[in-house]
Every structure is written in structure tokens, then in C-alpha cells.
N, C-alpha and C positions, 0 to 999 in steps of 0.2 A: 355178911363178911365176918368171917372170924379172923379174928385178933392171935396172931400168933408170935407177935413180938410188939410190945410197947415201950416204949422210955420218954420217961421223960429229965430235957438237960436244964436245969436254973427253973423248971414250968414253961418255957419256950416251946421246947420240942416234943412232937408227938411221930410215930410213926406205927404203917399197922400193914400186914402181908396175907393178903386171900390165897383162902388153901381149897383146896377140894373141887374145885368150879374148872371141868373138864375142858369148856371153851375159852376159857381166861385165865392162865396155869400163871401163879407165882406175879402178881399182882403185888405193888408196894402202892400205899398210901404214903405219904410223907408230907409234915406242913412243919414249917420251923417260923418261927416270928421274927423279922427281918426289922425294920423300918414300919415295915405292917406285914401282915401275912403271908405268907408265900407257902403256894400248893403243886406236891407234884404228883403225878400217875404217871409208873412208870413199870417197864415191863422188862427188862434190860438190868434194873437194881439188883445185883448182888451179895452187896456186904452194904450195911448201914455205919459209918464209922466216922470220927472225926479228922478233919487233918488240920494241922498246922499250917497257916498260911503267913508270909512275910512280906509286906509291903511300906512304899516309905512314905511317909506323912511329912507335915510343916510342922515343926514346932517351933512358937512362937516366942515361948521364954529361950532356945538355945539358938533362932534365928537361922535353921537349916533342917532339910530333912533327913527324918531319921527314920531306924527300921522298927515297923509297927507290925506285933506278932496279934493276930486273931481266930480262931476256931471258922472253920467250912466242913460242912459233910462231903463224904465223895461225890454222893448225887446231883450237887450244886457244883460240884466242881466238873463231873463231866458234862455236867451239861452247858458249862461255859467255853471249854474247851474241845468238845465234839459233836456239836449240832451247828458246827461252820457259821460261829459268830452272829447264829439267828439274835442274841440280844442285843449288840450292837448294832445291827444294822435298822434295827427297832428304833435303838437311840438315834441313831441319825437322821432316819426319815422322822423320829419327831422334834427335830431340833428346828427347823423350818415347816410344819408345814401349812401344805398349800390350801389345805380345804378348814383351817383354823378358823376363818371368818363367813364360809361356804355352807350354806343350808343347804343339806342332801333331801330338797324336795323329788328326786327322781332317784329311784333304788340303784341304777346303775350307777351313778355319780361316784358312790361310793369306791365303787371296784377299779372306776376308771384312774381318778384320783390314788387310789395304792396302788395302779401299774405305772404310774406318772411319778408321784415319790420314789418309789424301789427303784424304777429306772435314772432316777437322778443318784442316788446313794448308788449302785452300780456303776454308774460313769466317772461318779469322784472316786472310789476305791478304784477304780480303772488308771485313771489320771495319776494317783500318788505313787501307785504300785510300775506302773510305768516308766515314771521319771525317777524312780529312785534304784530301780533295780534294772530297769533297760539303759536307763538315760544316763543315771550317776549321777542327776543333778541334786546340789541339797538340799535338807531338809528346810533350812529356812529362805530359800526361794520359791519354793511351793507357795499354792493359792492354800490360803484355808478356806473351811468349808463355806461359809459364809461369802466370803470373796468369788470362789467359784459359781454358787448360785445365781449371786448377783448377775457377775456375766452372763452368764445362761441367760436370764430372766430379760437384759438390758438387751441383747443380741437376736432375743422374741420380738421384743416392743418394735425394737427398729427396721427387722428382717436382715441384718445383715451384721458380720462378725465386724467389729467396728471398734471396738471397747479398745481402749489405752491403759495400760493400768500405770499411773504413777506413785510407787511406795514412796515413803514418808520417811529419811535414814532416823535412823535413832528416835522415832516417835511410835507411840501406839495408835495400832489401824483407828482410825473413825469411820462410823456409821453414816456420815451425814452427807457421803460420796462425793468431800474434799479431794479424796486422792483419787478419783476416777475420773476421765475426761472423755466425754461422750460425742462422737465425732458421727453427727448426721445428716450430711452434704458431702457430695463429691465433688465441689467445686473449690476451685483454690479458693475463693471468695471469702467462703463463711468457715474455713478451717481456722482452729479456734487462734487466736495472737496470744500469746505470752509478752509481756515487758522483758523479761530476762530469761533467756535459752540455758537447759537446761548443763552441769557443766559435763565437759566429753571427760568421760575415765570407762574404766572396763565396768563399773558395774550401771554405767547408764549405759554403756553399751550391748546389755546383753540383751539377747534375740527374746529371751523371755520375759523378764521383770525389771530391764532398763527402762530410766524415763525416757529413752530414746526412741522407744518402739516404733514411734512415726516417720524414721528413718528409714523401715523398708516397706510400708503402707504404700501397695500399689496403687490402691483408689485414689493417691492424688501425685499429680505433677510437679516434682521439686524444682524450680525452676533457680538459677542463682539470680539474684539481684543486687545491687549495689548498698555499701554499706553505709549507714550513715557514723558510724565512730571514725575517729581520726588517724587513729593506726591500726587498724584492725589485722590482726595475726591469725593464722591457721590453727584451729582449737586441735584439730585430729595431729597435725604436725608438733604441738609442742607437747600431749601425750606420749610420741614415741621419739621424742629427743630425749637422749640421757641430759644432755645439758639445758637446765631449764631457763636460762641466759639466754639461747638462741630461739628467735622467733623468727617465722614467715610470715613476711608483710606482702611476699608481690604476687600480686593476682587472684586478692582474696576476695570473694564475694559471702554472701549471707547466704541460705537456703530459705526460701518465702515460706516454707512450713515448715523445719525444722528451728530456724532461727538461729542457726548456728555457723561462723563463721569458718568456711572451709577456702582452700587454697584450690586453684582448676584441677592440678593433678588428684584431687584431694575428695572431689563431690563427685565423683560416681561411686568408686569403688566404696566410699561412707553408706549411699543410700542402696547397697546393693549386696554386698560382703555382709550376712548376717553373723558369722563367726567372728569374736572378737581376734581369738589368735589370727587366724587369717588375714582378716582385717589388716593387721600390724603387719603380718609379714609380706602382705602384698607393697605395703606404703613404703616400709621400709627397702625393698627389695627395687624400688621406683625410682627412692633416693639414691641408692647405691648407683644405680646405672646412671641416673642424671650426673653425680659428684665423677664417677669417670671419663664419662663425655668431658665436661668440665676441663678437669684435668689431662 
């Protein structure tokens, strides 16, 4: 290899370009010291140059982040941003993974194991990219990655999509799968009890990350049952009263698996209307014709 360009920046950086070698034209070596070393071979390198890059940090004496200016060569930089996120998708299959505790006594294990990861890191970038740019849903309704795995993993064990996912408002996720409730019977029997149902507003109502989700769970039969509270009022009726003075008392029953006090007009279209708007404007649109009748 001859040396046809070297530099060095602070003793960090070295770089060097094969000349003459008819099968391997214009060859860059390049190793810059990162964290620890990093080595490229690249055949695509053009110019060796630096660039300025600005990203924002935490700082802790001003208590906000701020813009942090630092030195990248080009060649780190294309390569972050035109080899289609080969490093990231690195990071996230090692952020889990699966053969961490896995002796690879069998040579294939190995291969099968990184078609098994990549296809996981594929379905979440599937999933986010989906819901944010097909769906519209935001961004802090989304599973993180962590959460999604979980599913996956809970939905293998039991054979069957089953998982509930109950957020936690204003608290941070736990680990210790407090906020997940694992539904493995299809009998009303052993579907889990709650002491107190969960309360009806739009954001337990929603189809995705409401604690209601087991309101449209066809795997079990929502039967209504008799309440035992002494005045018990229509939970889905007094969300869509403007006045929250007026409650529906008459012909309220409980839902044996939601737990939740609905009116007759009230428990189907709950456990079946997964659209919250809809939802509202079918109930409301119920009332309207009742209060004419009425009247």
C-alpha cells in the first residue's frame, strides 16, 4: 500500500489511499479514534474532509438542552446517512437480544437467531412508521421498543394475541409487568376482577392504548349483570353529557368483564364501536331520538 495521503488531527486520525493496484483502483484506508477505534475501507471515498456537526446536549448547570458543535469526517457521515441506517438497526437488534444467555453449540443457531432479531427490528420500524405516517397516531401513544417486544414474546408463550396493555397516566413504564394484564382463559370465569373499573374518558377509550381494551375483546362474552352500588349511573352517559349534574340511573347494569357501569342503550354499541368519535356520536345521536320521542 502506498501512502498517498496521511494526516494526522490532535494524533487521532490517520488516513491513507492505494494507488496503482489495477484490481482495486482508489482504495481509502481511514481509522479515526472515537470512544475507541473505528476502521473504514472504502471505495466510494472521495474527499477526506471535516465537517461540522450540531447537536443538542443536556446541560446540567443551565438545566436545558443546548447546541453542541463537534468535528465528523465526510466518510462517517455518509455512512450514517446512506448505508439505510445499517447502524441503527445494529443498535436495536442489540438492545434485546435474544441469544444473550444462548450458547451457539450448533453453527446455525447463530444465523437463525440474526434472521429472528432483524425480523423483529423490521416489524417495529414497520409498526412506528405506520402509525405515524399512515395512521396519524402520536407519538406518545406508540408502544416503545421494549413494550412491543414484550407483546410479541407474551403472545408466543400463550399462542394467542391476548395482551392488554394498561398505561400508567403520569408515571414512568415499569419493568416488572405492573401495567400489563395477561388474559389466558377464555372463560368468563377466570377473566381477571379488578376492585375498581377502570374510569370511561376518551383516552381509556381508545382502540389502542386505552385501559379499556377489553371492551372490544371478542374472546369473551360481556354479559351485563346486576350492580351492587346503590345508585349506580351510566359511566359512557355522563362522558357525553355537557352537564355533569345529569346522571342515568335507569337500567343500569355492570359489564361482568369490563366492570364498568353502562345504561341498556349504552352496552353494546361500548363493547363494539371501537372509534371513540363514533362511539359518542352514535350515543349521542340515540339520545337525540329518545328526547324527541319524549317530547
Amino acid at each position: 500500500m502506498k501512502r498517498a495521503e496521511q494526516a494526522a488531527v490532535r494524533g487521532k486520525t490517520k488516513a491513507a489511499v492505494l494507488e496503482g493496484d489495477p484490481d482495486c483502483t482508489d482504495l481509502v484506508a481511514f481509522s479515526v479514534y472515537d470512544t475507541k477505534p473505528v476502521h473504514f475501507l472504502s471505495t466510494a471515498c472521495t474527499t477526506l474532509q471535516w465537517k461540522e456537526i450540531t447537536k443538542k446536549v443536556y446541560d446540567k448547570d443551565a438545566g436545558m438542552n443546548v447546541a453542541m458543535k463537534f468535528l465528523r469526517t465526510e466518510l462517517q457521515d455518509d455512512y450514517n446517512h446512506m448505508m439505510n441506517h445499517v447502524d441503527r438497526a445494529d443498535q436495536l437488534r442489540g438492545s434485546y437480544r435474544v441469544d444473550k444467555w444462548i450458547r451457539n453449540r450448533k453453527w446455525w443457531w447463530s444465523m437463525w437467531l440474526w434472521g429472528l432479531e432483524t425480523l423483529l427490528v423490521n416489524a417495529y420500524v414497520l409498526y412506528k412508521e405506520t402509525h405515524l405516517k399512515a395512521w396519524k397516531t402520536p407519538s406518545k401513544k406508540l408502544l416503545t421498543h421494549y413494550d412491543f417486544r414484550r407483546d410479541i414474546i407474551l403472545t408466543w408463550l400463550t399462542g394467542r394475541s391476548t395482551i392488554v396493555r394498561q398505561p400508567e397516566i403520569g408515571t414512568k413504564r415499569k419493568r416488572d409487568g405492573s401495567n400489563f394484564s395477561l388474559l389466558t382463559s377464555s372463560t368468563n370465569s377466570s377473566a381477571p376482577k379488578h376492585k375498581k373499573a377502570p374510569t370511561v374518558s376518551e383516552a381509556s377509550l381508545d382502540p389502542q392504548t386505552g385501559a379499556l381494551l377489553r371492551r372490544l375483546d371478542d374472546d369473551y362474552v360481556h354479559y351485563p349483570a346486576l350492580s351492587s352500588a346503590k345508585q349506580p349511573c351510566c359511566s359512557l352517559c355522563r362522558l357525553l353529557t355537557p352537564n355533569k349534574n345529569v346522571r342515568t340511573y335507569a337500567m343500569v347494569v355492570v359489564c361482568d368483564i369490563c366492570r364498568v357501569h353502562l345504561c341498556i342503550r349504552c352496552f353494546r354499541p361500548f363493547h363494539t364501536i371501537a372509534s371513540v368519535k363514533q362511539l359518542k356520536s352514535h350515543v349521542m345521536s340515540i339520545t337525540i331520538d329518545e328526547n324527541s320521542q319524549n317530547s
